[in-house]
C-alpha positions as CSV (number, residue, x, y, z in Angstrom):
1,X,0.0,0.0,0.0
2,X,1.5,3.5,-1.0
3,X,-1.4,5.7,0.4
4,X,-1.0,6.9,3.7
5,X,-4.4,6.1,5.8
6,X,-4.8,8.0,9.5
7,X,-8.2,8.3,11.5
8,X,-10.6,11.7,11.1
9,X,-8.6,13.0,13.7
10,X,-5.2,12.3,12.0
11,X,-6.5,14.1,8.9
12,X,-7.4,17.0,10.9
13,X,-4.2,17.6,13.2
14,X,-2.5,17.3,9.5
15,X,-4.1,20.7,8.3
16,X,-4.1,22.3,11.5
17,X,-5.1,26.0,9.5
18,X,-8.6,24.7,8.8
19,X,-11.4,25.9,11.0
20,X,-13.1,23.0,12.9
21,X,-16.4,22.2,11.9
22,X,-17.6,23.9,14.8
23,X,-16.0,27.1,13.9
24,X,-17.6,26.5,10.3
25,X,-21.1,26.1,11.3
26,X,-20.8,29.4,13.7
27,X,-19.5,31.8,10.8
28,X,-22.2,30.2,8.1
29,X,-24.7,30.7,10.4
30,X,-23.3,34.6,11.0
31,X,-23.4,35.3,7.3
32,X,-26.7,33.3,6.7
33,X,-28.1,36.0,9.1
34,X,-26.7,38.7,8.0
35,X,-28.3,38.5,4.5
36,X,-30.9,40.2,5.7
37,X,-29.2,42.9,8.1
38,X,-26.2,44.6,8.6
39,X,-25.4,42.4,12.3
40,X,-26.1,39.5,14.2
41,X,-26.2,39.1,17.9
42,X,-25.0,36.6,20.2
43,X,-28.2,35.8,21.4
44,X,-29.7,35.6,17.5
45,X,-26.7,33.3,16.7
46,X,-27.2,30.9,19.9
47,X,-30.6,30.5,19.4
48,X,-30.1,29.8,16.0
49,X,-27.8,27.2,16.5
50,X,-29.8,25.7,19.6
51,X,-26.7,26.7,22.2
52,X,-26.1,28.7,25.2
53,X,-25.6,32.4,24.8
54,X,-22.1,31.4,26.6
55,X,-21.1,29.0,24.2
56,X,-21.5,31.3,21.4
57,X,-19.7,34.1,22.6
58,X,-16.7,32.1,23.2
59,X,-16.8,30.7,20.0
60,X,-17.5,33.9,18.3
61,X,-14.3,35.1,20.4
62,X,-12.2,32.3,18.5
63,X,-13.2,33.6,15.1
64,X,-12.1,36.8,16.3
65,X,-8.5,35.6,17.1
66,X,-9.0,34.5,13.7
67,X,-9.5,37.5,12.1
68,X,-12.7,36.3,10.6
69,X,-15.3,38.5,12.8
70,X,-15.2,41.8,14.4
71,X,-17.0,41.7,17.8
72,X,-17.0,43.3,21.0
73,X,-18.9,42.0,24.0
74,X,-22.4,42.6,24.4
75,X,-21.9,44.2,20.6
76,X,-23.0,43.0,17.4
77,X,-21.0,39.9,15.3
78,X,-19.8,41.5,12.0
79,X,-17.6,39.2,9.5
80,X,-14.3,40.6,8.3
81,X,-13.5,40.8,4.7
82,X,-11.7,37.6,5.0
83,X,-14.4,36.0,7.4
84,X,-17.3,37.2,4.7
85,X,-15.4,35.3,1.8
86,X,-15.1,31.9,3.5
87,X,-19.0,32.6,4.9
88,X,-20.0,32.7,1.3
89,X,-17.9,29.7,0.5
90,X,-19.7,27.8,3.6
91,X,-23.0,29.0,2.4
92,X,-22.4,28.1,-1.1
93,X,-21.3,24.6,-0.3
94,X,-24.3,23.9,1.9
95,X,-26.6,25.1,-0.7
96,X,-24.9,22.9,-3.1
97,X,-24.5,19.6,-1.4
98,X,-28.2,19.8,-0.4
99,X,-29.4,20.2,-3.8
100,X,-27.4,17.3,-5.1
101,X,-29.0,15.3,-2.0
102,X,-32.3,16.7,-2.6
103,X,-31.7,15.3,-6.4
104,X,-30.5,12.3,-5.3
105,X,-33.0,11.2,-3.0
106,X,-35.9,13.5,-4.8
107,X,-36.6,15.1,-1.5
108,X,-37.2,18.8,-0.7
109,X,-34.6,19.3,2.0
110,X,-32.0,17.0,3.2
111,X,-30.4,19.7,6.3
112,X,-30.0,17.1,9.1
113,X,-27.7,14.7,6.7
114,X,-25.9,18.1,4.9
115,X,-25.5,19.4,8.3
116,X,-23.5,16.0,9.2
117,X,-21.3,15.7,6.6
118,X,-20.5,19.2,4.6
119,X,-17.3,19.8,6.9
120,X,-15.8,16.6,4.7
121,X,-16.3,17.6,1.2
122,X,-13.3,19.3,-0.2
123,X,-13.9,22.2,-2.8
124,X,-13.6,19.9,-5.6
125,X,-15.7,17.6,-4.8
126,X,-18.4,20.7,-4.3
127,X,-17.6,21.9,-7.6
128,X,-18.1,18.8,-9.4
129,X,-21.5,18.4,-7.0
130,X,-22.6,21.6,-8.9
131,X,-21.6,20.3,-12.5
132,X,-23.6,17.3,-11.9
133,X,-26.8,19.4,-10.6
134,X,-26.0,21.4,-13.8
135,X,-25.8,18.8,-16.4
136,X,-28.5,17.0,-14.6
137,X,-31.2,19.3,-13.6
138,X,-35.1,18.6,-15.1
139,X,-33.5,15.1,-15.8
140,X,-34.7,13.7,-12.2
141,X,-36.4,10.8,-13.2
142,X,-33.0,9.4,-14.9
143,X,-31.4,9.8,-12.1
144,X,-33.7,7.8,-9.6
């Protein structure tokens, strides 16, 4: 065997600049909120994301650190250039993987399963998802 094989947690430690899926579903959510408005706060995102106030702030703290959102306490969450970009991309990707699943399995939404496995798709894979829904799309019944 030439391939190198290591556990989920291996492949993580490995590309230690990623942001955890944690830290993923946090800033999506932010810019998923902020379409409509210029902010978001702490208590919108925790009870968006079904968490304690507390645990929201400290994880909007570590996106801070990260450059990716500007927030003071008790003030309103506001992505960075850089934290807006990658939102998008996190937005875009969910969008896309749950259409192809929604193809796939002719459903309307498939969120809990997207939700579970979005943070494991690499950006190819994504953009391939989207040439398939592309090539694909009004030919449903072929696929199923």
């Amino acid at each position: 065997m030439d391939k190198k094989f290591y556990t989920l947690k291996g492949y993580q430690m490995i590309d230690k600049a990623k942001l955890t899926s944690s830290m993923e579903d946090y800033l999506e959510m932010i810019c998923r909120l902020r379409k409509n408005k210029e902010y978001v706060r702490i208590s919108e995102l925790a009870a968006n994301l079904h968490v304690k106030p507390s645990s929201a702030s400290k994880m909007v703290n570590n996106l801070k650190t990260l450059g990716l959102v500007k927030f003071e306490k008790y003030g309103y969450i506001v992505p960075t250039e850089k934290g807006q970009k990658i939102g998008d991309y996190l937005l875009y990707r969910h969008d896309v993987i749950n259409e192809f699943l929604c193809m796939l399995n002719n459903s309307e939404s498939e969120l809990e399963q997207v939700e579970k496995i979005e943070h494991f798709i690499n950006k190819k894979t994504v953009d391939n998802m989207k040439k398939f829904i592309s090539k694909h799309k009004g030919k449903q019944n072929q696929i199923n």
